[in-house]
C-alpha positions as CSV (number, residue, x, y, z in Angstrom):
1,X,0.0,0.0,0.0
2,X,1.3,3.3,-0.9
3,X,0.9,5.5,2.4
4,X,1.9,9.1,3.3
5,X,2.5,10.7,6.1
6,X,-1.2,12.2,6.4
7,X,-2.6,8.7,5.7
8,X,-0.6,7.3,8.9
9,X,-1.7,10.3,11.1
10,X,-5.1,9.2,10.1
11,X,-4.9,5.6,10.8
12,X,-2.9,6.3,14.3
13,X,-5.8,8.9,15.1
14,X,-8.3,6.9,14.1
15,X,-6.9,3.6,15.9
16,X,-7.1,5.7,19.2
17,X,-10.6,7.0,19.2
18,X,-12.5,5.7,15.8
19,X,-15.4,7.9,16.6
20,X,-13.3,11.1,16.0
21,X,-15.7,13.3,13.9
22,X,-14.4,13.7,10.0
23,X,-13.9,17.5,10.9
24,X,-12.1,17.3,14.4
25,X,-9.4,14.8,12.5
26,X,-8.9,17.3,9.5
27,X,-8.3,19.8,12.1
28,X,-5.6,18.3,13.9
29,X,-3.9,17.3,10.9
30,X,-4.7,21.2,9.0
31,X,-6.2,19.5,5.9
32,X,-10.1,20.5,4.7
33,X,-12.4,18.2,5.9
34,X,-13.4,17.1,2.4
35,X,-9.9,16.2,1.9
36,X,-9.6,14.4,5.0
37,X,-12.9,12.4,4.2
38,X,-11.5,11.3,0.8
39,X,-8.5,9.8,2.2
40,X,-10.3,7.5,4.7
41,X,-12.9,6.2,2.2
42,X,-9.4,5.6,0.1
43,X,-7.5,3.8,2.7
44,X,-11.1,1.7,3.9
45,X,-11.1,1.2,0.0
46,X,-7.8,0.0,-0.5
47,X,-8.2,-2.3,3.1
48,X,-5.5,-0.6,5.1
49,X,-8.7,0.5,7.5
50,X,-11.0,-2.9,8.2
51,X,-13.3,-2.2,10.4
52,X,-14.4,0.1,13.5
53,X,-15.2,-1.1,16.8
54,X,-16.7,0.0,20.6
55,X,-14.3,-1.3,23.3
56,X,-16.5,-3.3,25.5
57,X,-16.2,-3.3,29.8
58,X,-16.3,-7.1,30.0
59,X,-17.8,-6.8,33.6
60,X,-20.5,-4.8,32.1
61,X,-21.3,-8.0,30.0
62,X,-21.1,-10.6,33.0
63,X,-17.3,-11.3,32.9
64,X,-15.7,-12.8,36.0
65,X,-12.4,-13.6,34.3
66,X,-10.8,-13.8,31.2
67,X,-8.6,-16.7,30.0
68,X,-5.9,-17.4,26.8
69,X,-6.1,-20.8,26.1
70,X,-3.1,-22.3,23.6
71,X,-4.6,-25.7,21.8
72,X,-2.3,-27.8,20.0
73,X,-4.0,-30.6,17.5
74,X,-3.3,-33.7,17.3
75,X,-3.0,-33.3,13.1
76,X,-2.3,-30.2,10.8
77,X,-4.0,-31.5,8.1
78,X,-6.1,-28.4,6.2
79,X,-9.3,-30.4,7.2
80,X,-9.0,-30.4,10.6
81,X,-7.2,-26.9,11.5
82,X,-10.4,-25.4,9.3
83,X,-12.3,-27.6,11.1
84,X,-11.3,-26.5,14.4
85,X,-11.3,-22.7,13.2
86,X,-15.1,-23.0,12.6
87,X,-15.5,-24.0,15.7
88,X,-13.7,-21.8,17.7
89,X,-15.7,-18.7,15.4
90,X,-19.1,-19.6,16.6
91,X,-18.6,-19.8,20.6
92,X,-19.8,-16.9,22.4
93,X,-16.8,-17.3,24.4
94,X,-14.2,-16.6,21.9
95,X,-13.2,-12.9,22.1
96,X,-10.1,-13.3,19.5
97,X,-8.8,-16.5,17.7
98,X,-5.1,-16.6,16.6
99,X,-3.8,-19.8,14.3
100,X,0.4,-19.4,15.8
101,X,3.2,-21.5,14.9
102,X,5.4,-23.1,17.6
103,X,4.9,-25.3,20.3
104,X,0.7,-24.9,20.0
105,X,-1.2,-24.3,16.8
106,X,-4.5,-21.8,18.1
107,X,-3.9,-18.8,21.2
108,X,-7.8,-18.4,22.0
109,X,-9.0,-15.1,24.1
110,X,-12.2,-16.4,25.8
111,X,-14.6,-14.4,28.2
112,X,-16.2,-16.5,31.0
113,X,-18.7,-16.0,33.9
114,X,-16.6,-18.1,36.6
115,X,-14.0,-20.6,36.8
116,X,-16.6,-23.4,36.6
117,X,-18.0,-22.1,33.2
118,X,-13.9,-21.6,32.3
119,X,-14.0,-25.5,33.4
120,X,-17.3,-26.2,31.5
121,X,-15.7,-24.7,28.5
122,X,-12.5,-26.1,28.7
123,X,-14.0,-29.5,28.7
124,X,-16.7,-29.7,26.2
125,X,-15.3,-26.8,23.3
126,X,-11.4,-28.1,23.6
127,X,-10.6,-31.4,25.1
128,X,-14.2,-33.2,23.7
129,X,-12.6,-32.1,20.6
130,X,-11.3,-35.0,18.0
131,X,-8.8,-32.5,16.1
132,X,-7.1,-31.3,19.9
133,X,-4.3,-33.1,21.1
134,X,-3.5,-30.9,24.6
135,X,-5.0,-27.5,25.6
136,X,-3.3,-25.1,28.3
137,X,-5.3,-22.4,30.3
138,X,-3.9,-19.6,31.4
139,X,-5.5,-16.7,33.3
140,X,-5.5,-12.9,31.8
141,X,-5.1,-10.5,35.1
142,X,-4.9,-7.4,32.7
143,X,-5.7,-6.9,28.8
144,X,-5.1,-3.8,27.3
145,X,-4.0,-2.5,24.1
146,X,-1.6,-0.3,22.6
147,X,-3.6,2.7,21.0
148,X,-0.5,3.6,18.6
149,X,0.9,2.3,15.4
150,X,4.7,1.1,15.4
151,X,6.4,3.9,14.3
152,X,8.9,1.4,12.2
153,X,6.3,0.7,9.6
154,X,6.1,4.5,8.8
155,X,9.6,5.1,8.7
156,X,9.9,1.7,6.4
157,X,7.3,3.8,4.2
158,X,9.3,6.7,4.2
159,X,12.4,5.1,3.4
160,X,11.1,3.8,0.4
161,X,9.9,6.8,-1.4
């Protein structure tokens, strides 16, 4: 993707508060608002912006802990890590699913009520599973996320104009 500096002001701004109005952003970055409009519907065109999203309180939903459980398979065949994909997609619990390489094959973020429903889970949406080999919980005491891009892939832009 061909980025400029403006187009990586807008994607860190937007990536710290999405719901920044069109005309606040132009402002901080002294462009017209038009101009600043055209520019995101160019980078959501061109897939450098995906999506927008609300950060949720996950005790406002229920949440009594929050767990990363690392699955490996007992096979990598295509069938059975899409298999096990799908699955892991349509449980409510799953907050984020990430395939790895290394010791396990999936990292799943999953919310839970308690540590029996973690233990419920565990059991029947992992271990029941044909495709899992071993799964390991462990506990998340604090998720948070960096609200800034890595300022290497704008200098890697830059170096290459």
């Amino acid at each position: 993707m061909d980025l400029d500096r403006i187009d990586f002001e807008i994607l860190r701004s937007l990536r710290n508060n999405a719901r920044v109005s069109n005309k606040e952003l132009a402002g901080r970055l002294n462009i017209a608002p038009s101009t600043c409009l055209g520019r995101v519907r160019r980078l959501t065109g061109m897939g450098a912006i995906t999506g927008s999203h609300a950060n949720i309180n996950p005790k406002a939903m229920g949440v009594g802990l929050q767990a990363m459980i690392s699955v490996r398979l007992s096979r990598h065949a295509q069938a059975e890590v899409e298999s096990f994909r799908a699955h892991v997609m349509q449980l409510p619990e799953a907050i984020q699913l990430y395939h790895v390489a290394g010791r396990n094959d999936f990292l799943i973020h999953v919310w839970a009520k308690d540590t029996e429903h973690l233990r419920d889970l565990a059991i029947t949406a992992f271990t029941a599973r044909k495709e899992v080999a071993q799964i390991e919980t462990g506990l998340i005491f604090e998720h948070g996320q960096n609200p800034t891009l890595p300022c290497f892939v704008e200098m890697d832009a830059e170096q290459e104009t």
